[in-house]
GUROTI-626663 format. One record per residue (C-alpha): residue number from 0; residue in one letter; x, y, z. Coordinates in nm, 2 decimals. Example, Ala and Ser with C-alpha at 12.3 -4.5 7.8 and 13.67 -1.06 7.14 Angstrom:
2
bapa 0&tido a&X 1.23&Y -0.45&Z 0.78
bapa 1&tido s&X 1.37&Y -0.11&Z 0.71
//
This chain:
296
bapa 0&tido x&X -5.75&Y -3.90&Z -7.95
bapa 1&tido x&X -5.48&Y -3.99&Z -8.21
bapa 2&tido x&X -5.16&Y -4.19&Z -8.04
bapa 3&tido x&X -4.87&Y -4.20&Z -8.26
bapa 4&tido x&X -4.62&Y -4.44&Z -8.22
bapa 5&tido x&X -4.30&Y -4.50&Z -8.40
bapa 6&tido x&X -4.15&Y -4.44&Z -8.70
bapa 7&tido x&X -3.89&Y -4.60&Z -8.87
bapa 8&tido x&X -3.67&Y -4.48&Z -9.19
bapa 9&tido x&X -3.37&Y -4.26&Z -9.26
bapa 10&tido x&X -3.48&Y -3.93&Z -9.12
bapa 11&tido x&X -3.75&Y -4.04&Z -8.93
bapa 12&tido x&X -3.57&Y -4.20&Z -8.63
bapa 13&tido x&X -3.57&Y -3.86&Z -8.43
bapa 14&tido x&X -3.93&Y -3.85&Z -8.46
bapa 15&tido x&X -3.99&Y -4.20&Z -8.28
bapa 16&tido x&X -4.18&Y -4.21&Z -7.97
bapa 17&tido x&X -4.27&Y -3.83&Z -8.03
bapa 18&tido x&X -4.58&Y -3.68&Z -7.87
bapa 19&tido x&X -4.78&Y -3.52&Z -8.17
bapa 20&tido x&X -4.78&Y -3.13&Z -8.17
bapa 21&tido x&X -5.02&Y -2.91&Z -7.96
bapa 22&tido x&X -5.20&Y -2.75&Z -8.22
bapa 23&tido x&X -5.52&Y -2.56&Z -8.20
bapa 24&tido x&X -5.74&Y -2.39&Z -8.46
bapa 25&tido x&X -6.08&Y -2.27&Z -8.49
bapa 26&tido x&X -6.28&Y -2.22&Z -8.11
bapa 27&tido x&X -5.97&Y -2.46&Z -7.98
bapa 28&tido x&X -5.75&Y -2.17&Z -7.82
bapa 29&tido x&X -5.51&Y -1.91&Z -7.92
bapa 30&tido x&X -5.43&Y -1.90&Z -8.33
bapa 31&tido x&X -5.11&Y -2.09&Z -8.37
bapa 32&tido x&X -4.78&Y -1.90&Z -8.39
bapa 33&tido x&X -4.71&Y -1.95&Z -8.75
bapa 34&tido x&X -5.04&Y -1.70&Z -8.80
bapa 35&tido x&X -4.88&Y -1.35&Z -8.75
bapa 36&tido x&X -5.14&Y -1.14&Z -8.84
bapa 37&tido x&X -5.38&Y -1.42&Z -8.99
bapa 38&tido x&X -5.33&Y -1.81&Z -9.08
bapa 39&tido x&X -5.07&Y -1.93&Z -9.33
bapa 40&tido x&X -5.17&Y -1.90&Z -9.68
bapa 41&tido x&X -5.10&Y -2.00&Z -10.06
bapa 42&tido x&X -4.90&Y -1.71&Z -10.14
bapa 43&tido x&X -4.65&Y -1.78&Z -9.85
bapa 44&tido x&X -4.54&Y -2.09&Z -10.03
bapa 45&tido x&X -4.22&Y -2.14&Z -10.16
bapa 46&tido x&X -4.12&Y -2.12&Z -10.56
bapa 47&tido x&X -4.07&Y -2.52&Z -10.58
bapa 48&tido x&X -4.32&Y -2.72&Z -10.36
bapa 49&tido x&X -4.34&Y -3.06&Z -10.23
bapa 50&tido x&X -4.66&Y -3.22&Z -10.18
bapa 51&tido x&X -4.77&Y -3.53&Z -9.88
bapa 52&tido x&X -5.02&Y -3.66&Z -10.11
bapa 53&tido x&X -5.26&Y -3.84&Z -9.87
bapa 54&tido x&X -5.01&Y -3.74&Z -9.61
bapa 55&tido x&X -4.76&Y -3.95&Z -9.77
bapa 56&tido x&X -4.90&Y -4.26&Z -9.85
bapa 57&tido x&X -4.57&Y -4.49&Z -9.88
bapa 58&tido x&X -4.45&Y -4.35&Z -9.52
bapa 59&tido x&X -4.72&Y -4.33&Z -9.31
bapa 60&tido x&X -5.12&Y -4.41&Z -9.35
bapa 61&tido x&X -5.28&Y -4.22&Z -9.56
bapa 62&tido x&X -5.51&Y -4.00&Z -9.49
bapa 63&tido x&X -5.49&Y -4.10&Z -9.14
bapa 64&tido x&X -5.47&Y -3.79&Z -8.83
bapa 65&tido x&X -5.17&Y -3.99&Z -8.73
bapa 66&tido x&X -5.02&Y -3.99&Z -9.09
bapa 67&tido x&X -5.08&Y -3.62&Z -9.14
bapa 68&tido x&X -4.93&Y -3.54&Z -8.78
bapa 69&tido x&X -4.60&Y -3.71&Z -8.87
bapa 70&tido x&X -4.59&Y -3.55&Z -9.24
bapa 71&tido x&X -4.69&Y -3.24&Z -9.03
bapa 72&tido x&X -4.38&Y -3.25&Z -8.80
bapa 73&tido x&X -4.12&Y -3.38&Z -9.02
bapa 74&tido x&X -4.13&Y -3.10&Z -9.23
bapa 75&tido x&X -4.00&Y -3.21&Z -9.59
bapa 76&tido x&X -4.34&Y -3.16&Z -9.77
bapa 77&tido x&X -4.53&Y -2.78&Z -9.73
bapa 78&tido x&X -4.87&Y -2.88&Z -9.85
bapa 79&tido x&X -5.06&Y -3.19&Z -9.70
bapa 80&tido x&X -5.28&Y -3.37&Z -9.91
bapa 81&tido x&X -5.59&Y -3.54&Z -9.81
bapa 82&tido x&X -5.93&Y -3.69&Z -9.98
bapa 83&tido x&X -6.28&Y -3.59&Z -9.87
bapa 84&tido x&X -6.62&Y -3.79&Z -9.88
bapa 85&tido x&X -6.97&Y -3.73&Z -9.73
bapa 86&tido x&X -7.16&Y -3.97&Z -9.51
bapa 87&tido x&X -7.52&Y -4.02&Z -9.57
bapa 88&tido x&X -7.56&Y -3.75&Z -9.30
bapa 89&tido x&X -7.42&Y -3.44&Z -9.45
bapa 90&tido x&X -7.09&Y -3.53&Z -9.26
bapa 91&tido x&X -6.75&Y -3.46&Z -9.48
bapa 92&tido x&X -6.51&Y -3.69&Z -9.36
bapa 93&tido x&X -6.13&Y -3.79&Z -9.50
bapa 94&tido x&X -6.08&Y -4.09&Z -9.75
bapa 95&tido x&X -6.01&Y -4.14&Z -10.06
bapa 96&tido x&X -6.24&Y -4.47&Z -10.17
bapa 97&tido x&X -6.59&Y -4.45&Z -10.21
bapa 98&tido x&X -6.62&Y -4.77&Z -10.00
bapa 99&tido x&X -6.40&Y -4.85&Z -9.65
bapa 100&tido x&X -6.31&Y -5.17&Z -9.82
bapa 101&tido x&X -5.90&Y -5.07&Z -9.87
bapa 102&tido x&X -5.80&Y -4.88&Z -9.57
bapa 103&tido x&X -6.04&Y -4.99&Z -9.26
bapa 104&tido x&X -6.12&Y -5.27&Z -9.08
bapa 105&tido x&X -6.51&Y -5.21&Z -9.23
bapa 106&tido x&X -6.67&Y -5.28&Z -9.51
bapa 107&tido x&X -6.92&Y -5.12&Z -9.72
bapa 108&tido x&X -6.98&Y -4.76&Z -9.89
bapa 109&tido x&X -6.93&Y -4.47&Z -9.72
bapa 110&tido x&X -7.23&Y -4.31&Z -9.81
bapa 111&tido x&X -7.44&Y -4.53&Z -9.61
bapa 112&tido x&X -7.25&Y -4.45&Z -9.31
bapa 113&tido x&X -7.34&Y -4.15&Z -9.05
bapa 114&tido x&X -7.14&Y -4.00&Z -8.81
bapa 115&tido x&X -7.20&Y -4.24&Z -8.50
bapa 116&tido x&X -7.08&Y -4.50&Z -8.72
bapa 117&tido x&X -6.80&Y -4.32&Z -8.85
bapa 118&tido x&X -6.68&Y -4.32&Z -8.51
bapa 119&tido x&X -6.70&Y -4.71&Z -8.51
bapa 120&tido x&X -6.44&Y -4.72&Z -8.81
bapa 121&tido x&X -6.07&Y -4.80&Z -8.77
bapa 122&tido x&X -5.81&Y -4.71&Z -9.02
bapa 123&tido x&X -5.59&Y -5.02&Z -9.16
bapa 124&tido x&X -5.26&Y -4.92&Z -9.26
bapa 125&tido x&X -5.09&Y -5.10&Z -9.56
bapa 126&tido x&X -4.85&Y -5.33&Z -9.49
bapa 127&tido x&X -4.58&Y -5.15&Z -9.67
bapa 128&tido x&X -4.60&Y -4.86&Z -9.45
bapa 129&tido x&X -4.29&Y -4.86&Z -9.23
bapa 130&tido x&X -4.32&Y -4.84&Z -8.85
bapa 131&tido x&X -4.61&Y -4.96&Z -8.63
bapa 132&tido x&X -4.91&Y -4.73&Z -8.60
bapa 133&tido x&X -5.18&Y -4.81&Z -8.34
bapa 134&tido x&X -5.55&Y -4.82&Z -8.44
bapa 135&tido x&X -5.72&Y -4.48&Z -8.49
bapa 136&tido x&X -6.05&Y -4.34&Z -8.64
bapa 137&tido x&X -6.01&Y -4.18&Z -8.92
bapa 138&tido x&X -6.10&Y -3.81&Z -8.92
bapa 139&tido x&X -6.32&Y -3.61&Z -9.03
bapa 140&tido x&X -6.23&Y -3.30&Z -9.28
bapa 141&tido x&X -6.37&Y -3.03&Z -8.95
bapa 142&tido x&X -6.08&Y -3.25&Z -8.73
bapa 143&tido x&X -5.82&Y -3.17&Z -8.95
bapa 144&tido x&X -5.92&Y -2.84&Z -9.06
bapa 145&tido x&X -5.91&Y -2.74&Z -8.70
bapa 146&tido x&X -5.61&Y -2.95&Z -8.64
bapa 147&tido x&X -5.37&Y -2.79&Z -8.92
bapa 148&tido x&X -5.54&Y -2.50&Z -9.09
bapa 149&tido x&X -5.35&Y -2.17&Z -9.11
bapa 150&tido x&X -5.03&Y -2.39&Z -8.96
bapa 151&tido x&X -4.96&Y -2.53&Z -9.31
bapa 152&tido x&X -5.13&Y -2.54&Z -9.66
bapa 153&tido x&X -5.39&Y -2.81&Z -9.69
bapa 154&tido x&X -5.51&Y -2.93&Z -10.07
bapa 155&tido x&X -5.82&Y -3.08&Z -10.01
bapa 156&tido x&X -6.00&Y -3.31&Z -10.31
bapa 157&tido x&X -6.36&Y -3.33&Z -10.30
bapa 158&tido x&X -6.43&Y -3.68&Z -10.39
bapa 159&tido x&X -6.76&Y -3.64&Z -10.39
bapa 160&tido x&X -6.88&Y -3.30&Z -10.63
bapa 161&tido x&X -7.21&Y -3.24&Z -10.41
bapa 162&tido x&X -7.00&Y -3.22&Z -10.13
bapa 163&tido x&X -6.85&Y -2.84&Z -10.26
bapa 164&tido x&X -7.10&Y -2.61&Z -10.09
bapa 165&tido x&X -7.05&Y -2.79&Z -9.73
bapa 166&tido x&X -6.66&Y -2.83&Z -9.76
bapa 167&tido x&X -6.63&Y -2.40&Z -9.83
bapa 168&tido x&X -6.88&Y -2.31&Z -9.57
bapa 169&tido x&X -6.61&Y -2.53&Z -9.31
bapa 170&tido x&X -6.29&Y -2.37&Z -9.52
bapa 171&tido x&X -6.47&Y -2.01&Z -9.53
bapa 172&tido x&X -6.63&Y -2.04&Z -9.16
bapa 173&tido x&X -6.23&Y -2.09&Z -9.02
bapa 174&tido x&X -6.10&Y -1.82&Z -9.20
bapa 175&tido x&X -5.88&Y -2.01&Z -9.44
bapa 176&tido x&X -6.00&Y -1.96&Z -9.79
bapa 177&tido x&X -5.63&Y -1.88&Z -9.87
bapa 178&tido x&X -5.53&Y -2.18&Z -9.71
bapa 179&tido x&X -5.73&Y -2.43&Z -9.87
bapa 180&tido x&X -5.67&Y -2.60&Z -10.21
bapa 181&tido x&X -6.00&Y -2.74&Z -10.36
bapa 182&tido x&X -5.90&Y -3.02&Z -10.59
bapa 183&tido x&X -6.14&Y -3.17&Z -10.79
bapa 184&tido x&X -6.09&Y -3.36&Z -11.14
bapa 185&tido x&X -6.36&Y -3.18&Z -11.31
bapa 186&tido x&X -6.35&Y -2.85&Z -11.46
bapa 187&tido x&X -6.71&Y -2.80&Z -11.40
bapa 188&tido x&X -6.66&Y -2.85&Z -11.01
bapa 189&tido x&X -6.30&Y -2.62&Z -11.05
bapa 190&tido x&X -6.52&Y -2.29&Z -11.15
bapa 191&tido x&X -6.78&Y -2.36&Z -10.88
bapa 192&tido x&X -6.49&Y -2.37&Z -10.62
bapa 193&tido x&X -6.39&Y -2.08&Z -10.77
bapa 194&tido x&X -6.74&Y -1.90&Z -10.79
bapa 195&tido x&X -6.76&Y -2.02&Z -10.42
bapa 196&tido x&X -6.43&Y -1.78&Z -10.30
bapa 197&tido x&X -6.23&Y -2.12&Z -10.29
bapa 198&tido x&X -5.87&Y -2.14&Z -10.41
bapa 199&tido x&X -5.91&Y -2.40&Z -10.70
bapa 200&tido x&X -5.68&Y -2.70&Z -10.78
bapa 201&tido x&X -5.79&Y -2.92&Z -11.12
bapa 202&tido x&X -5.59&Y -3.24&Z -11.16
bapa 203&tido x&X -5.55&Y -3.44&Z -11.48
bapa 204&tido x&X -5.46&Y -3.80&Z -11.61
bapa 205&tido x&X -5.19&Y -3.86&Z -11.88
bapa 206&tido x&X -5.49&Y -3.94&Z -12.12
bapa 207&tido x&X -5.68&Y -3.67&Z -12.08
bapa 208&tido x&X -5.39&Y -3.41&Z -12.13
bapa 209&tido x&X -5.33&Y -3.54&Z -12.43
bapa 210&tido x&X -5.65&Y -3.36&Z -12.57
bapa 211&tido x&X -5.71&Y -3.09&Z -12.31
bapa 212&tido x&X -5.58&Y -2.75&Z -12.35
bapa 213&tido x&X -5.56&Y -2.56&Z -12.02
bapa 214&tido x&X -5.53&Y -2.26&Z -12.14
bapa 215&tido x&X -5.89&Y -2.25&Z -12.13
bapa 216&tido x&X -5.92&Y -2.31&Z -11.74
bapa 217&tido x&X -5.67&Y -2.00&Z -11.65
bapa 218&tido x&X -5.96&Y -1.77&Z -11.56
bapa 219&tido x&X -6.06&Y -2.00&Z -11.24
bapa 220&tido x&X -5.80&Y -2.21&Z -11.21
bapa 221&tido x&X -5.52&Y -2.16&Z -10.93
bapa 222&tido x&X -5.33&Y -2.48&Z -10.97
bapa 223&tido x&X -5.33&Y -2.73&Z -11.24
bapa 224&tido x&X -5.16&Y -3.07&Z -11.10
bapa 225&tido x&X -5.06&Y -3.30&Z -11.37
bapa 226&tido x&X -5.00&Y -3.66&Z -11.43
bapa 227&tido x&X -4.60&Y -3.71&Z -11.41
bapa 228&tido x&X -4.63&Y -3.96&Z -11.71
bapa 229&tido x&X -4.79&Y -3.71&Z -11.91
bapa 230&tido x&X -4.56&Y -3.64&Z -12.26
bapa 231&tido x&X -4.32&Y -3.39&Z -12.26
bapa 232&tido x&X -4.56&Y -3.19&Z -12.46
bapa 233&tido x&X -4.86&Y -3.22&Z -12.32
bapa 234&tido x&X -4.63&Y -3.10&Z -11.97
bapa 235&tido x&X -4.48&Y -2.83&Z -12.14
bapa 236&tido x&X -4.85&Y -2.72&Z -12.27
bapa 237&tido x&X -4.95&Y -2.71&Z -11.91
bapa 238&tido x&X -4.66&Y -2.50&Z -11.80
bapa 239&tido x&X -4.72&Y -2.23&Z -12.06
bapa 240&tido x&X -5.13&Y -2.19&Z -12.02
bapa 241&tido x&X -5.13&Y -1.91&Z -11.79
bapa 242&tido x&X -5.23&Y -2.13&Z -11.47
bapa 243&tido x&X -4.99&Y -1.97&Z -11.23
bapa 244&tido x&X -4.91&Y -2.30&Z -11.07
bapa 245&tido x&X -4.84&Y -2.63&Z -11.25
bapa 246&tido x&X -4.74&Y -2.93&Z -11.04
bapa 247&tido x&X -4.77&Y -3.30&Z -11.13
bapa 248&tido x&X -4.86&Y -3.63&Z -10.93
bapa 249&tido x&X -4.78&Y -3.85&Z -10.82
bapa 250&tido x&X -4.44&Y -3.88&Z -10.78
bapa 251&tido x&X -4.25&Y -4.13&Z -10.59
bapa 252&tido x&X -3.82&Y -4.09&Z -10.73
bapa 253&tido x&X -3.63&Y -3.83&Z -10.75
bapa 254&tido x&X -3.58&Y -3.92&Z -11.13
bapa 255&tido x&X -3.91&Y -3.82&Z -11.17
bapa 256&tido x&X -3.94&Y -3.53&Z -10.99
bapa 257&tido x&X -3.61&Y -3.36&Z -11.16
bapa 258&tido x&X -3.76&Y -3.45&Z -11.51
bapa 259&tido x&X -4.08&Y -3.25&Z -11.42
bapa 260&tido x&X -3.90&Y -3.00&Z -11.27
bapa 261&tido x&X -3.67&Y -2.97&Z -11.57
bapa 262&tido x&X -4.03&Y -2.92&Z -11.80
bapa 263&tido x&X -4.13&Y -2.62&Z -11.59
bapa 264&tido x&X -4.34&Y -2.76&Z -11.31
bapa 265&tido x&X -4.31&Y -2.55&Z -10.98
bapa 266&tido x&X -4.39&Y -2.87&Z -10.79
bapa 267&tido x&X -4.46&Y -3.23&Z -10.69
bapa 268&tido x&X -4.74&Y -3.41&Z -10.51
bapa 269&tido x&X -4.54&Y -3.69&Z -10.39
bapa 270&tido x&X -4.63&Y -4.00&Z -10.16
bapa 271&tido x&X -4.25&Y -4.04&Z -10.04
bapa 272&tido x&X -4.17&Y -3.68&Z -9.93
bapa 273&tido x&X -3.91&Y -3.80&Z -9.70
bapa 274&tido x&X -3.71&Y -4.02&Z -9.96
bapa 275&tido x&X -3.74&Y -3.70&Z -10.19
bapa 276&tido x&X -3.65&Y -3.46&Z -9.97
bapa 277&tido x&X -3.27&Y -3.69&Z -9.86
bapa 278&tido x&X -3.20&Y -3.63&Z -10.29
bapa 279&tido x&X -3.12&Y -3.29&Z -10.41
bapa 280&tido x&X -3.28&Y -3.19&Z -10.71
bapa 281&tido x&X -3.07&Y -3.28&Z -11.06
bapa 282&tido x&X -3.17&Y -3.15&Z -11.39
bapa 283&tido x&X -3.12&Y -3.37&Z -11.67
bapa 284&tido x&X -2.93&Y -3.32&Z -11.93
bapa 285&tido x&X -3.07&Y -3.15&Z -12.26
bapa 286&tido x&X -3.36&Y -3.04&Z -12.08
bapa 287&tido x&X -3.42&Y -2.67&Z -12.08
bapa 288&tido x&X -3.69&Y -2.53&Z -11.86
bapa 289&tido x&X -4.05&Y -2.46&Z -12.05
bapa 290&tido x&X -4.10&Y -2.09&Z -12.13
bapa 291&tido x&X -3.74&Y -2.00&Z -12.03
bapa 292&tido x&X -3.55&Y -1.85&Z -12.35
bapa 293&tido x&X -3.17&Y -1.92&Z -12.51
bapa 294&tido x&X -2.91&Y -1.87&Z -12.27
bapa 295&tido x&X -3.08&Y -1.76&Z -11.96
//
């Protein structure tokens, strides 16, 4: 049972003392209303789109059931990010460290863990996080799958590469391999998601797009996301590989996000999405966006 509490901030005062949303997902009830005909998928996003990345990881804690319910019903991101590792049992669970060292009250790696002990762990908000948030156990990937799938788009990275073949059978057994980013650093573990039926999602450092050519990925790659502090070129090289969606991480101003914007990127994985969302989008001057020609 995840208890939310308060939340403070500009736009986030009408959300204080709220009770989390009733949803329900796979064997939990009716399909949620959002579903139609099926559950909401990739192509229903919009043509610019803002990312929680960890659920918004300088507004609420990250990765947390709690922080993905408030990112959930405030509304100014339409993805929600979150990181997945295995336990020594097989179980996938959501957090980004390989140990609990950062953001529980435990210590030690998570592979040594199963789930009975999982169950034992507490998440530890950062201290910069605004509002007070009570203890909670952190989830596990079924939880949130079953908590949020087909009610908004989910990106999904699997931290851990042997992981791949459990995380689609849960994705594929709920019906929501359109739903479902797979994110993964390695290009290797990008075509396997995509052999798999997944929708894939490689990400990139600065360094490494200095040297990489994406082009080369366009085949099985759905969406390339793409260090913000990445050169202009090495963005614009991104924007014009043929991967249908470019967007770039992680982004915290709204400086930033206008000047990846401005390159061509068709979105932002942000861990502020509500300071983003209160500042409209400004182009910068003498930028012209990638692939677009004279005078259009």
């Amino acid at each position: 049972m995840v208890t939310w509490i308060t939340l403070t901030g500009v736009g986030l005062a009408g959300l204080a003392g709220l009770t989390p949303p009733a949803l329900t997902g796979h064997g939990g009830g009716p399909a949620p209303l959002e579903w139609g005909t099926g559950p909401l998928t990739v192509a229903s996003l919009p043509r610019v789109v803002q990312v929680a990345h960890r659920g918004g990881a300088r507004e609420v804690p990250e990765n947390s059931m709690a922080g993905l319910t408030a990112a959930y019903a405030r509304g100014t991101a339409q993805v929600l990010d979150l990181d997945t590792r295995m336990l020594g049992d097989g179980t996938l669970v959501v957090l980004h460290d390989a140990t609990l060292d950062r953001t529980t009250d435990t210590h030690g790696p998570v592979r040594e863990l199963r789930l009975a002990d999982w169950r034992k762990v507490r998440v530890r908000p950062e201290g910069r996080v605004p509002g007070t948030w009570r203890a909670e156990r952190p989830p596990t990937v079924a939880e949130v799958l079953d908590r949020f799938g087909g009610r908004v788009v989910l990106m999904l990275e699997a931290k851990d590469p042997q992981s791949l073949g459990a995380l689609a059978g849960l994705i594929r057994g709920r019906g929501l391999a359109r739903s479902v980013f797979v994110n993964s650093n390695r290009p290797e573990v990008a075509r396997r998601a995509h052999g798999l039926g997944l929708v894939t999602q490689l990400w990139r450092s600065a360094e490494q797009l200095r040297t990489d050519r994406p082009a080369r990925w366009a085949s099985y790659v759905d969406l390339l996301d793409v260090d913000h502090k990445a050169r202009d070129a090495d963005l614009v090289r991104a924007v014009r590989s043929g991967i249908p969606r470019v967007w770039a991480h992680t982004v915290v101003t709204p400086a930033q996000r206008d000047r990846v914007l401005a390159l061509g990127c068709n979105g932002v994985v942000t861990d502020a999405p509500g300071r983003l969302a209160r500042h409209p989008v400004k182009r910068p001057k003498g930028f012209r966006t990638a692939g677009a020609e004279p005078g259009r």
